[in-house]
Structure formats: structure tokens, C-alpha cells
C-alpha positions in Angstrom: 0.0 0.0 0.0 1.5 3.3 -0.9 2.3 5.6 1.9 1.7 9.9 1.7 4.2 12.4 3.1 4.8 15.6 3.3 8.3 17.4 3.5 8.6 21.1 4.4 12.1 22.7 4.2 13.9 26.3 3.3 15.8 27.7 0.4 18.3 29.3 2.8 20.6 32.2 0.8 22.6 35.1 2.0 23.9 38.0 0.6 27.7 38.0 -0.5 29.1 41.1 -1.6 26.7 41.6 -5.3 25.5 38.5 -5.2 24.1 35.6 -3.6 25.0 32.2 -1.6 22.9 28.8 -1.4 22.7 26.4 1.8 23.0 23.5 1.2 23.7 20.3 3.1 25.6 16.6 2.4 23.8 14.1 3.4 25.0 10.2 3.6 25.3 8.8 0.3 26.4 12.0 -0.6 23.8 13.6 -2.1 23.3 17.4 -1.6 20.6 19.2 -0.7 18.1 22.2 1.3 16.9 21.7 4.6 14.1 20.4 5.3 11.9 17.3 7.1 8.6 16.3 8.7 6.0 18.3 10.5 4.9 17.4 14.1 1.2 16.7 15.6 -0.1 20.7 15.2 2.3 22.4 13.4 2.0 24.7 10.6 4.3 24.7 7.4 6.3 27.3 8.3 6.6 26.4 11.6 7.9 22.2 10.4 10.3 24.4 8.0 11.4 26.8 11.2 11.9 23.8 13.4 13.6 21.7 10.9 15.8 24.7 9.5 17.5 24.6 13.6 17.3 21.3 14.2 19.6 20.4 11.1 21.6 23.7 10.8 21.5 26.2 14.3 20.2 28.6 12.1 17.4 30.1 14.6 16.9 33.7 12.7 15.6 34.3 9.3 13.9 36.1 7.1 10.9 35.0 5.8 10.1 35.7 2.0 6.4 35.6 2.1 5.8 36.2 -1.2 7.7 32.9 -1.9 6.2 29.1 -1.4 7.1 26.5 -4.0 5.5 22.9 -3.6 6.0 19.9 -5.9 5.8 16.3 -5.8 8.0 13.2 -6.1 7.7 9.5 -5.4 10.4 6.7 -4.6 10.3 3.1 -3.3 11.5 2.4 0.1 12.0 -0.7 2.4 9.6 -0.1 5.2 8.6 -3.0 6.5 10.0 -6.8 7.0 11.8 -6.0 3.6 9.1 -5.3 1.7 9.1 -2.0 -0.9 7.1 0.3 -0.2 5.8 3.4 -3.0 6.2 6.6 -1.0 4.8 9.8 -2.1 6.0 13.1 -1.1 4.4 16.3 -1.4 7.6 19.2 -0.9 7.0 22.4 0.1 9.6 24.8 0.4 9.8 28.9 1.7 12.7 31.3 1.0 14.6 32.6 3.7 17.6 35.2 4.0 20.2 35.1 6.5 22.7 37.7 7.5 25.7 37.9 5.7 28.7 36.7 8.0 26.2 34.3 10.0 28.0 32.0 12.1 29.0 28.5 11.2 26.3 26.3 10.8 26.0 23.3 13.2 25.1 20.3 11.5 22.9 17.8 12.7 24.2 13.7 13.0 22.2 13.2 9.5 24.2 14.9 7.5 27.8 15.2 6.3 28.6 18.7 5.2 27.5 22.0 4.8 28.5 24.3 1.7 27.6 28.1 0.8 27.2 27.7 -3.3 26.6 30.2 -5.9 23.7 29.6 -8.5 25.5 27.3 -10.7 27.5 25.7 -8.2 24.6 24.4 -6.3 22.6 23.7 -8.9 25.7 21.5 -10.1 25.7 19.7 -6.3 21.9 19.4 -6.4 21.5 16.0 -6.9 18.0 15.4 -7.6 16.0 17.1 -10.5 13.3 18.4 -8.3 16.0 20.6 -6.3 17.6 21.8 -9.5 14.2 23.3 -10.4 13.7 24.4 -7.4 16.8 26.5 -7.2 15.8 28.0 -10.2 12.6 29.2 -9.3 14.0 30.8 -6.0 17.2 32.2 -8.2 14.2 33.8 -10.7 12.3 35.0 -7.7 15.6 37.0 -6.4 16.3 37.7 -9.4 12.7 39.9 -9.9 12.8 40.9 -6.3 16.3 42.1 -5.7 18.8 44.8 -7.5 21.4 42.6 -6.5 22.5 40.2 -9.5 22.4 36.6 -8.5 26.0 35.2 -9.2 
């Protein structure tokens, strides 16, 4: 039987001199990506994405973009149960938040390997999956309209 999720993370960026830096974090398996995980019993979106940005960073202040939300879908199998594959699908949902320049270093949580500031092309070269490529694009184009800076 297929099981439904939901995954609610950040687009984190900061401003670096004209232009603009990407979170993102190494997970095992070495894959790279934004943060991002599960809501709890009761909370909102942006609360789960709050909560999940400091659980797996230490990042506990950020600006919220409002004006931004990008949601998508994906689906994979996983081993759940006694070995036995299981179709998940996942409904993503994702807000853009800004961070100081010079912001501390991040503190990675246990699931994940690395942390890396990445320009545009950078991370959308370390973005492993598809759906994270787009994404980046659609949060670069938002900046991009929203912002004098140039997005490098």
C-alpha cells in the first residue's frame, strides 16, 4: 500500500558582496541538498520548516520571503517494513529565507555530512535530484525579480 508524506524545508541564501549564496547540506550517500523534514502533531508549514531549519543547521533567525512558497511532488520506493518495498509519495514544500551575511557557522545535525555556501551554478551543479535543480531556479528567478542585487 503506498504511503503519503509531506516534507517542508527552506531555500536558505545570504547576501555576499553583489551577489548571492545557497545552503545546502551533504547528506549520507552523498547527495546534496536544502533543509528540510517532517511536520509534528499541530504544526504549521512554516513552523515544520522553522523547526527543521534549527534542528539540522543552528540557524534560529531568518527572514521569511512571504511572497515565496514552492511545492512539488516526487515519489520513490523504500524498504519499510519486513523488507518489503514500499511506493512513498511526497508532497515538498519549500519557503525562502535570508540570512545575515557573516552568520555563524552552521551546526550540522548527526544526519548529514557537510554544509556548503554555493553560488547559482554551483549548487545547482551539487543538487543531486532534479526536483531541487528546479527548485533552485525558481528561487534564483524570484531574487532575481525581487532584488537589485544580480544573483551570481
Amino acid at each position: 500500500m503506498p504511503v503519503r508524506e509531506k516534507t517542508i524545508g527552506f531555500v536558505v541564501f545570504r547576501k555576499e558582496g553583489s551577489g548571492y549564496r545557497f545552503l545546502l547540506l551533504r547528506h549520507e550517500g552523498s547527495y546534496w541538498n536544502f533543509p528540510k523534514g517532517r511536520a509534528e502533531a499541530g504544526e504549521s508549514d512554516l513552523d515544520t520548516a522553522r523547526r527543521e531549519l534549527l534542528e539540522e543547521t543552528g540557524i534560529s533567525k531568518i527572514k521569511v520571503h512571504e511572497n515565496f512558497r514552492h511545492e512539488y511532488d516526487y515519489d520513490f520506493s523504500s524498504v519499510i517494513e519486513e523488507g518489503k518495498r514500499v511506493k512513498i509519495f511526497k508532497r515538498a514544500i519549500f519557503f525562502l529565507g535570508e540570512v545575515e551575511e557573516g552568520t555563524g557557522d552552521i551546526k550540522i545535525s548527526d544526519e548529514h555530512l557537510d554544509y556548503g555556501w554555493f553560488d547559482f551554478k554551483t549548487a545547482s551543479r551539487r543538487s543531486f535530484f532534479q526536483e531541487g535543480r528546479d527548485l533552485l531556479k525558481v528561487a534564483n528567478r524570484w531574487l532575481s525579480l525581487h532584488y537589485q542585487n544580480k544573483v551570481i
